[in-house]
N, C-alpha and C positions, 0 to 999 in steps of 0.2 A: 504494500500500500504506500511504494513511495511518493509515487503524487498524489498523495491526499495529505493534506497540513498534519502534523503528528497530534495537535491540539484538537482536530474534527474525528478523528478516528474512531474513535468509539463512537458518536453521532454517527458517521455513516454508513459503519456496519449495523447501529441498532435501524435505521432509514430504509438501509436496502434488505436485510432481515424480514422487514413489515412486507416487503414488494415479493419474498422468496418465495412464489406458491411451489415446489418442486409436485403437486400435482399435476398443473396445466399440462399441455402438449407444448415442445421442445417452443417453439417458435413463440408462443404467447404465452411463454416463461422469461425468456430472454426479452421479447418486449415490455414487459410489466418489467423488469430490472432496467432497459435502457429510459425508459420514461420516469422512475424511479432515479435514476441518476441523474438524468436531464435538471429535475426539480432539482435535487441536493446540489449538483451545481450552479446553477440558477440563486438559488437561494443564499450561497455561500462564495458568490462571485467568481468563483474556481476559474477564469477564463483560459485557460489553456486547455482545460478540458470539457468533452462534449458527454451527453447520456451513453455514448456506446463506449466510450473510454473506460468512465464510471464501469461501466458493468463488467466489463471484462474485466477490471481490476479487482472488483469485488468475486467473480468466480473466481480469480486465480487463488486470492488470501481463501476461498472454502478448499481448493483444493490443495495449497499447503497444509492448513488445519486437518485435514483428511492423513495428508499424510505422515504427519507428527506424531 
């Protein structure tokens, strides 16, 4: 989660957490995460990042947790 402020971090994992339905189908899982991120960055100015940045960044940190 290097480009997320180290002060937002827990914010945005609890943010896209709320967005996680891992029941949906593949496609409007990942979109409920990148509109999900879109807000969180929106909301916290993040300009260098967009919704689908967010999101992949937030899958990557589940799947390091996964693998720890």
């Amino acid at each position: 989660m290097k480009n997320i402020p180290r002060r937002l971090r827990e914010s945005f994992k609890g943010h896209m957490d709320a967005a996680n339905d891992e029941d949906s189908p593949d496609g409007a899982w990942f979109a409920r995460l990148e509109h999900a991120g879109h807000t969180f960055v929106r909301k916290h100015n993040l300009h260098w990042l967009d919704g689908n940045d967010a999101a992949h960044i937030y899958v990557a940190s589940m799947a390091t947790k996964e693998q720890g």
